[in-house]
C-alpha positions in Angstrom: 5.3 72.7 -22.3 2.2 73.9 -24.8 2.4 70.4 -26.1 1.9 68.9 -22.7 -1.1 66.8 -22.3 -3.9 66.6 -18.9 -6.3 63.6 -18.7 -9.5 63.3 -16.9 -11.2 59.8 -16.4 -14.5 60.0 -14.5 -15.3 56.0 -13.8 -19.1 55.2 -13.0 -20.1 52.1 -11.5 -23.4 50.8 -11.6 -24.1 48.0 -9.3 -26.7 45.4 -9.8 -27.2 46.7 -13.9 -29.4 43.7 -14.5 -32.0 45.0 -12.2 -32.4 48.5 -14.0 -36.2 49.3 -13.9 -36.2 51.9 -17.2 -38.2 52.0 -20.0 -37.4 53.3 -23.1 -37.2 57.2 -22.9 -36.0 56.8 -19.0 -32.5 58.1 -17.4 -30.3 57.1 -15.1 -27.6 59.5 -14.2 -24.6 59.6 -12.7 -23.0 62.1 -9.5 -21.5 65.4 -10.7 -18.0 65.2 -11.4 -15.8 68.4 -11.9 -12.8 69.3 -13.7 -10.8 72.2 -12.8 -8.2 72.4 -15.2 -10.8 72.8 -18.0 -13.5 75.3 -18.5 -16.5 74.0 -17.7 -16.2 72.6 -14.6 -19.0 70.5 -14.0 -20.4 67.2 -15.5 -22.2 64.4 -15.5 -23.0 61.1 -17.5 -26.5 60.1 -18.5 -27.3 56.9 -19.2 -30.8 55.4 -20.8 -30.3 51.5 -20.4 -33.6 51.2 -22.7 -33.0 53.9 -25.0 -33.5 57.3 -25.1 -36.3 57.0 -28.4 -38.4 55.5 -29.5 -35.3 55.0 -32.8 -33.2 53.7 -29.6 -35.0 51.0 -28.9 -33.4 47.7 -28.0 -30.0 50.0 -27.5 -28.3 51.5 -24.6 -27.9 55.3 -24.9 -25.5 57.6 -23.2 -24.7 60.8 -22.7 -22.2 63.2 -21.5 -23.8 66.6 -19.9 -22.7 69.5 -19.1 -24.3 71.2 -16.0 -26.6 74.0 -15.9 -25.3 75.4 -12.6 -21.8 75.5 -14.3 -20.5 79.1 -13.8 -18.0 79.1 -16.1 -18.1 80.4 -19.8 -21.6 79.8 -21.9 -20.0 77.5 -24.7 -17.1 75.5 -24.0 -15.4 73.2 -26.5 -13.7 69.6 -25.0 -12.2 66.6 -26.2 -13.8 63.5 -24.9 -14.5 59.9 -25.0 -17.1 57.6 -23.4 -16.5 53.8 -23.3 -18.1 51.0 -21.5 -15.3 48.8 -20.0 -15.2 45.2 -19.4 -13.5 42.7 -16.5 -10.1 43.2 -17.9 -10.2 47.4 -18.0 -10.2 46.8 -21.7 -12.8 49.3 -23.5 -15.5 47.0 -25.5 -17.6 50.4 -26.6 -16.1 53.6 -27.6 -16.8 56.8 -28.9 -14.7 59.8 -29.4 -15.3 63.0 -30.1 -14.8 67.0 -30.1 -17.8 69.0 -29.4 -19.0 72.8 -28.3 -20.8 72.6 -25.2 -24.0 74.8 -23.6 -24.7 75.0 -20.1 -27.1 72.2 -19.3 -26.8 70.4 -23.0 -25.0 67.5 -23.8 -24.8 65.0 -26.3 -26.7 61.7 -26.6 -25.0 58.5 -27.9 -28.6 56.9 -29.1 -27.1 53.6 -30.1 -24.3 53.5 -27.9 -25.0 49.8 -27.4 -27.0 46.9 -28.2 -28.8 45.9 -25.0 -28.4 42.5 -26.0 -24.1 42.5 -25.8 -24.5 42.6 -22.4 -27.8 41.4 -21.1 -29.0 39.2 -23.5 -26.2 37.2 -23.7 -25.5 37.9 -20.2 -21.8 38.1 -20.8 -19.5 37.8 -17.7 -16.8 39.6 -19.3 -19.1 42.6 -20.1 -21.0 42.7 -16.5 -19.2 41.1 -13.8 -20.6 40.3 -10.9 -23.8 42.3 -12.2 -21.5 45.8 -12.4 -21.7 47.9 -15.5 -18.6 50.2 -15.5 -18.9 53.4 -17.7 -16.0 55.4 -18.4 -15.3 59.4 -19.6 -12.2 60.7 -20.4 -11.5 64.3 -21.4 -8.2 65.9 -22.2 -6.8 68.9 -23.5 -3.6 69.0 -25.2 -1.9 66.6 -27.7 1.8 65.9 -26.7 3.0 63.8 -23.9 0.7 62.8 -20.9 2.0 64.9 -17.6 -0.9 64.6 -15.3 -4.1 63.2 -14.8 -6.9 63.6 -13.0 -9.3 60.7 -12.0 -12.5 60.2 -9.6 -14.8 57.6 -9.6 -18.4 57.4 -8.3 -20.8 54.2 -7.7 -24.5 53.8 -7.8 -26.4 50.5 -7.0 -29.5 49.7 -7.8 -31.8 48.6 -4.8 -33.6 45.1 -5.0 -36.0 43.8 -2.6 -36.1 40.1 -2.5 -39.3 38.3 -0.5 -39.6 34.6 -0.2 -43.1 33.2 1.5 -45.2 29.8 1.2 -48.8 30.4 -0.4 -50.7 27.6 0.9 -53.9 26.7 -1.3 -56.9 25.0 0.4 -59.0 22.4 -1.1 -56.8 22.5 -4.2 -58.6 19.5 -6.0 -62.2 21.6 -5.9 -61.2 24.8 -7.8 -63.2 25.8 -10.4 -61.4 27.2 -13.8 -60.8 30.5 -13.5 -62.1 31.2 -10.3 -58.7 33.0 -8.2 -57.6 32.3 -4.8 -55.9 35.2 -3.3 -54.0 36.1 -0.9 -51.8 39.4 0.5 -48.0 39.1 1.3 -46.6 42.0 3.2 -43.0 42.9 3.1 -41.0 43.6 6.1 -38.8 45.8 4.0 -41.0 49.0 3.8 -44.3 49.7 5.7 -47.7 49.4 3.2 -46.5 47.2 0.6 -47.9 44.1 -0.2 -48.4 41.5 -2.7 -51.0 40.1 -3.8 -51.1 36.2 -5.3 -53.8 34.4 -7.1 -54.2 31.2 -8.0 -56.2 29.8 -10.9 -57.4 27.0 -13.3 -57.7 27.7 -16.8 -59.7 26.1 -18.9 -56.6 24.1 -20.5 -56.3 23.2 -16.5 -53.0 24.8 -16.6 -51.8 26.6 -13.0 -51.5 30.0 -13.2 -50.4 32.6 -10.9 -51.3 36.0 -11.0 -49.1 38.8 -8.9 -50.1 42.4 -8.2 -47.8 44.9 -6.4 -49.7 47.6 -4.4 -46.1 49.9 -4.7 -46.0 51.0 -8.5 -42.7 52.4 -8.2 -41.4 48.5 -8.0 -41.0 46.5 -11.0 -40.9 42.4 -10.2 -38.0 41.2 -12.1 -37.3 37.4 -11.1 -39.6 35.0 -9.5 -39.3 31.7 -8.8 -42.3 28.6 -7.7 -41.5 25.6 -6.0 -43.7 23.1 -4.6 -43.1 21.5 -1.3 -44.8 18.1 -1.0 -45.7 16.0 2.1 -42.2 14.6 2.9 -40.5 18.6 2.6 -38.9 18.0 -0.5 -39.1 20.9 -2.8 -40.3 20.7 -6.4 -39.4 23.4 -8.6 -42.4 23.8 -10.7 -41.9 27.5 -12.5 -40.9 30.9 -12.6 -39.2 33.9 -15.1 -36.4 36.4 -15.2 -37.4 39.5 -17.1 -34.1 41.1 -16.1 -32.7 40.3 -20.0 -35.9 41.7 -22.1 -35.0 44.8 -23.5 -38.1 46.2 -23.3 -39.1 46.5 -19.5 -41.8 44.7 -18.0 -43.0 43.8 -15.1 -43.7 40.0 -14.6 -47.9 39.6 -13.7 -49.1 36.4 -15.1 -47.0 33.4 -15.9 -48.4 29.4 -15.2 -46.4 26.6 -13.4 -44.5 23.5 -15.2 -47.2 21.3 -13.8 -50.4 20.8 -14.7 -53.7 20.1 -12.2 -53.5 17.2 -13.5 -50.0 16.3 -13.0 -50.7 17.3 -9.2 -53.7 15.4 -9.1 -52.3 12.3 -10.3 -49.5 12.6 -7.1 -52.2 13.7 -5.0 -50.7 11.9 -1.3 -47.4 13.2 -2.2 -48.6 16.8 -3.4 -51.7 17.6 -1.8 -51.7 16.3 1.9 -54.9 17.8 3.5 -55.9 18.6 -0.4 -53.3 21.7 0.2 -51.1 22.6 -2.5 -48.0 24.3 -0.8 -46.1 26.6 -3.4 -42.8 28.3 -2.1 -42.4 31.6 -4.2 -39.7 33.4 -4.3 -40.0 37.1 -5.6 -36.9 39.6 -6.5 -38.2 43.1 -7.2 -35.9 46.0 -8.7 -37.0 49.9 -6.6 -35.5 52.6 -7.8 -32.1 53.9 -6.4 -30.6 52.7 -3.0 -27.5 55.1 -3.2 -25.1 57.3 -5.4 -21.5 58.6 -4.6 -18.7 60.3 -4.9 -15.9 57.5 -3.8 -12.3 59.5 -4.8 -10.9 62.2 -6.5 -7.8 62.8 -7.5 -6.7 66.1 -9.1 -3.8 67.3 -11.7 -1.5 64.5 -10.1 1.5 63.5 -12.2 1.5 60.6 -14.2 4.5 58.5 -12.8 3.0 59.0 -9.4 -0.9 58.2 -10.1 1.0 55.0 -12.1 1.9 53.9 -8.6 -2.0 53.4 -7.3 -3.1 50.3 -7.1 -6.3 51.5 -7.9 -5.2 53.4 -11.7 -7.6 52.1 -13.4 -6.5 53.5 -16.7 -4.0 51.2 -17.7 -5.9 48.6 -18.8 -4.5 45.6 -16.7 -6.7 45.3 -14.0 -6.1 41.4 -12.5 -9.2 39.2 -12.8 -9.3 38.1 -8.9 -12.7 38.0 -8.9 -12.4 35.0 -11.5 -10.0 33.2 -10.2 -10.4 33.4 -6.2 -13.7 31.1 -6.7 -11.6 28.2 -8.0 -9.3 28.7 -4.5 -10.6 27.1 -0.8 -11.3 29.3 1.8 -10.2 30.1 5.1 -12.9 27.9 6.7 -12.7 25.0 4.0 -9.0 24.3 4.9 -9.8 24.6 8.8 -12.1 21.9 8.2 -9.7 19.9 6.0 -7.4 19.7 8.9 -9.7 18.2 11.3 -11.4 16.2 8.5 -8.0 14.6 8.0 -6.9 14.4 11.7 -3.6 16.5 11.1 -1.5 18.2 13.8 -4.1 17.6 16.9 -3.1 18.2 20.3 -6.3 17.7 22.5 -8.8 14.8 22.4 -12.3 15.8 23.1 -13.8 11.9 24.8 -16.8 10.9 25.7 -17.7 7.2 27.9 -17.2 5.1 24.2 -15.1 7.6 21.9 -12.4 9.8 21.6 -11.9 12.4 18.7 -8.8 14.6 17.9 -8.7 18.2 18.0 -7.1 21.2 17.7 -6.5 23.5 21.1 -6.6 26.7 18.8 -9.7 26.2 17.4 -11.6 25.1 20.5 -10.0 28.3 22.0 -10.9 30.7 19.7 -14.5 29.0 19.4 -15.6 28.5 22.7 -14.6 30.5 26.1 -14.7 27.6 28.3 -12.8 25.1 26.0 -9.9 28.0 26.3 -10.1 28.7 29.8 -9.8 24.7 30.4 -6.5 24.7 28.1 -5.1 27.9 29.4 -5.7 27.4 33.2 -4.2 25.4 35.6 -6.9 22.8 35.1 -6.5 18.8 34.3 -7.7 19.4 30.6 -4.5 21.2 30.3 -2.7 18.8 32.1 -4.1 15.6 30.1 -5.0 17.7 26.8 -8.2 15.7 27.1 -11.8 17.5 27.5 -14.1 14.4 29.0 -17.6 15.2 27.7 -19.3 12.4 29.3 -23.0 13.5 29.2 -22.9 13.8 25.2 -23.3 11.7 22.9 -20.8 10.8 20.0 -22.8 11.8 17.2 -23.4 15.6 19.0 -19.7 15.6 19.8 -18.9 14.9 15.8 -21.9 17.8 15.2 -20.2 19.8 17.7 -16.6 19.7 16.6 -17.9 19.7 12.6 -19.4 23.2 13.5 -16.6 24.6 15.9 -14.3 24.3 12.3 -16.6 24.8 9.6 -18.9 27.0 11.1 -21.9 25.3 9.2 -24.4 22.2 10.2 -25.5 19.6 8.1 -29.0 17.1 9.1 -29.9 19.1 12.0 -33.2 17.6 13.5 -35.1 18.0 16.7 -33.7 15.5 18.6 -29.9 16.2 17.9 -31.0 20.4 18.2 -32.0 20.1 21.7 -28.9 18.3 22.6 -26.5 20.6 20.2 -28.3 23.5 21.8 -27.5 22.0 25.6 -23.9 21.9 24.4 -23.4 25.1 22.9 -24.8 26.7 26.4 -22.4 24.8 28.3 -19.3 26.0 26.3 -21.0 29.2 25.3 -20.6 29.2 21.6 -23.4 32.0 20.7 -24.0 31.5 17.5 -24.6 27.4 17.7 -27.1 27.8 20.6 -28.6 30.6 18.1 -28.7 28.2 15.1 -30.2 25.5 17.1 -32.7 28.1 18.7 -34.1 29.3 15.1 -34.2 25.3 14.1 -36.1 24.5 17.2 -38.5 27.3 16.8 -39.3 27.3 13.0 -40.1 23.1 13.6 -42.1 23.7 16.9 -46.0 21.8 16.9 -48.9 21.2 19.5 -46.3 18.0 20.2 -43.0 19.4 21.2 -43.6 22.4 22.6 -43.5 21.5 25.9 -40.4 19.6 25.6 -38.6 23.6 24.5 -40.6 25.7 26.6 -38.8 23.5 29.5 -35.6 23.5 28.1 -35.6 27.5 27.3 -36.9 27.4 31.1 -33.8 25.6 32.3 -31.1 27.6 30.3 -32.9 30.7 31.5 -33.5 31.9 27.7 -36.0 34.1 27.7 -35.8 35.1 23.8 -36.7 31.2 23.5 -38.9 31.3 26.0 -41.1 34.2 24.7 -41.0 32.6 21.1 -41.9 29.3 22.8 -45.0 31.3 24.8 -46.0 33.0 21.5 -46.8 30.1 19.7 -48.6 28.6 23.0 -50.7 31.3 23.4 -51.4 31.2 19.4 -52.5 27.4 19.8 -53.9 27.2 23.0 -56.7 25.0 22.3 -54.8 22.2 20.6 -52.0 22.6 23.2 -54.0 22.8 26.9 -55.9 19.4 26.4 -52.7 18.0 25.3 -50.6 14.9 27.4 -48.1 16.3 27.4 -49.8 19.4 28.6 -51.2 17.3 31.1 -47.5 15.7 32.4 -46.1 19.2 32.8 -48.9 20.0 35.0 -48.0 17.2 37.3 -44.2 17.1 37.0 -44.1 21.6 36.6 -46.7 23.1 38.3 -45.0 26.6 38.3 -43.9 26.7 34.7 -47.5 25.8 34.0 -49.2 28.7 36.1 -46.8 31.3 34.8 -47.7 30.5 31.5 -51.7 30.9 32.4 -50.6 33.8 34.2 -49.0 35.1 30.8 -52.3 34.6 29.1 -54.1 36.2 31.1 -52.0 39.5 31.7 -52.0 39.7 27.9 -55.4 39.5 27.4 -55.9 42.4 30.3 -53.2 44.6 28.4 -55.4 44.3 25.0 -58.6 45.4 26.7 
């Protein structure tokens, strides 16, 4: 029995790695851990993804410590080894070692790693799905494994991502090097901002120049695009800074075109002499959580080997490779009805007739089941006569009820998709259409969904719908079609005055 062996693995997670915000010198480290079958109880792993010195640099350094608040014995002596562990559970870093322990010490790896193995060359098999999985084991004892003891903890590193359109006026009279700027708050956090300036230098390159008011956040990946007159988007620049190994946060960088690139397309890239850049900003902030997720103690070996979650053994299936190359749920829904197999219920309107399924338009739509699972003719016929739709909203309509996605929505086939998905009461299609209808609202069509929120009684729509009259009141009230709905709706157009002017007396 003295030559019995006891394990401990401690497994730390670190979730979105790439984003790590360190400089060299800088720590990141991991929940306590304990171990009650040695002395020394309490531990901890410290990593420094940009080195721990200056001699470090361009290495990852780690560390295994030793706890201060530990109550047990001053020195303490341990076997140990920490490894960095790829996809397969196979160990692509190691280092092993006996060493005498002090409360709070430890002892630093410096160049555990080259930063480049795994970000540099941005190595699947080394980070998947952005995850770097550190691993310690300690053990005492040199014969046969009995037991083991295993817990695991995860941290993730938070990232803020803000996308926003920076609109420059009179793009075609900038001077060089004269900035146009503007603030972007984010919704994410009260009092940050960003602030974006554009410039000509005098090579007449496009640059853009960002500046975060928060300190603490270091912007990692950006990407520029540039959306021209027909909506088309342009990409046009941007970095990713997440693979330097020193950090840095990204501040100045210029576009792929040139002013005179954009001049020379001016009607497609300047309408109004705008210039309409889409920017897309991802920003790593420190820690978003740290835990504890399982511990297992002094269990025996030929019960732990039973787990599904044993990590130890080095076989760990690579699912998360090969489920990607497999359809999913949705995607073979939609292959039935793309290829018309096993319907049992026509949906028909005046010219048209197209096959369904009665357990999707069940489980989709409340009225569709209670018409196939009352005593009502639909069930009778399995037909559902949608007369007052026409055939391309019906294909829209069942495209979405099995796929859950739509593709080409526009106005005209939103406000007739939106009609149909109150009729049957599928939420989250009258939602979709909602959002389309609002985000594409002008001086034009507004009237047109203020009185189609005002006949479905939606008054989320309606209020979005009021906002933006309100907001444009001077384009919109000397309108025609401002004009028709005071003849043909009276009472929707005086409760809309009525709005304006209750709002204006709640301000005051």
């Amino acid at each position: 029995m003295n030559n019995e062996r006891s394990e401990y693995f401690f497994f730390w997670f670190v979730e979105n790695y790439s984003y790590c915000w360190h400089k060299n010198g800088e720590k990141l480290d991991s929940p306590n851990f304990t171990i009650d079958e040695l002395e020394g109880r309490i531990w901890n792993l410290r990593l420094y993804p940009r080195g721990k010195n200056d001699e470090d640099e361009g290495h990852i350094s780690l560390s295994l410590i030793r706890r201060l608040e530990d109550d047990e014995p001053e020195n303490v002596s341990i076997k140990y080894e920490l490894s960095f562990l790829a996809a397969d559970g196979s160990a692509f870093c190691c280092e092993k070692s006996e060493d005498e322990f002090k409360k709070g010490k430890g002892y630093v790896y410096g160049k555990f790693l080259k930063i480049d193995k795994i970000l540099l060359r941005r190595n699947s098999d080394y980070l998947p799905e952005d995850i770097l999985t550190v691993r310690c084991k300690i053990w005492k004892g040199e014969g046969k494994v009995q037991s083991i003891g295993q817990s695991s903890a995860r941290s993730r590193i938070r990232i803020e991502k803000i996308s926003f359109l920076n609109v420059v006026e009179n793009f075609s009279a900038l001077q060089l090097n004269v900035k146009q700027t503007t603030k972007i708050p984010s919704h994410l956090k009260n009092g940050r901002f960003i602030k974006i300036s554009l410039y000509l230098t005098e090579e007449k390159m496009i640059m853009i120049e960002m500046i975060l008011a928060d300190t603490n956040q270091i912007l990692c990946k950006c990407e520029f695009s540039l959306l021209d007159q027909s909506g088309n988007v342009i990409e046009c620049g941007g970095t990713d800074n997440r693979f330097d190994a020193a950090r840095k946060s990204i501040h100045i960088l210029p576009l792929s075109l040139t002013r005179e690139a954009v001049l020379n397309r001016k009607s497609e890239y300047l309408p109004d002499d705008k210039l309409s850049l889409v920017c897309e900003c991802t920003f790593s902030s420190g820690i978003e959580f740290q835990t504890t997720e399982e511990t297992l103690n002094e269990i025996p070996l030929a019960l732990i080997k039973q787990k599904r979650n044993y990590i130890p053994r080095n076989i760990i299936y690579k699912a998360t490779e090969k489920l990607p190359t497999y359809p999913n749920g949705l995607e073979d829904i939609k292959t039935l009805y793309m290829n018309q197999c096993l319907t049992d219920v026509e949906v028909r309107t005046e010219t048209k007739s197209f096959p369904a399924h009665k357990i999707v338009l069940c489980a989709r739509s409340p009225v569709f089941k209670s018409m196939m699972t009352n005593d009502m003719k639909e069930k009778k016929t399995n037909c559902i006569r949608v007369d007052d739709l026409e055939n391309d909203i019906v294909q829209q309509l069942l495209f979405f009820l099995y796929s859950d996605n739509i593709e080409n929505l526009q106005w005209e086939s939103a406000t007739q998709l939106y009609y149909a998905a109150d009729k049957y009461q599928i939420g989250k299609l009258k939602e979709v259409c909602s959002s389309f209808l609002v985000e594409n609202l002008t001086s034009t069509n507004v009237v047109e969904l203020l009185l189609l929120a005002d006949t479905h009684s939606d008054n989320d729509l309606k209020k979005s719908v009021e906002d933006f009259i309100l907001e444009h009141e001077e384009q919109i009230f000397v309108s025609n079609e401002w004009e028709m709905l005071m003849e043909t709706n009276p009472l929707l157009v005086m409760r809309t005055m009525q709005l304006k002017h209750k709002r204006k007396s709640e301000v005051n």
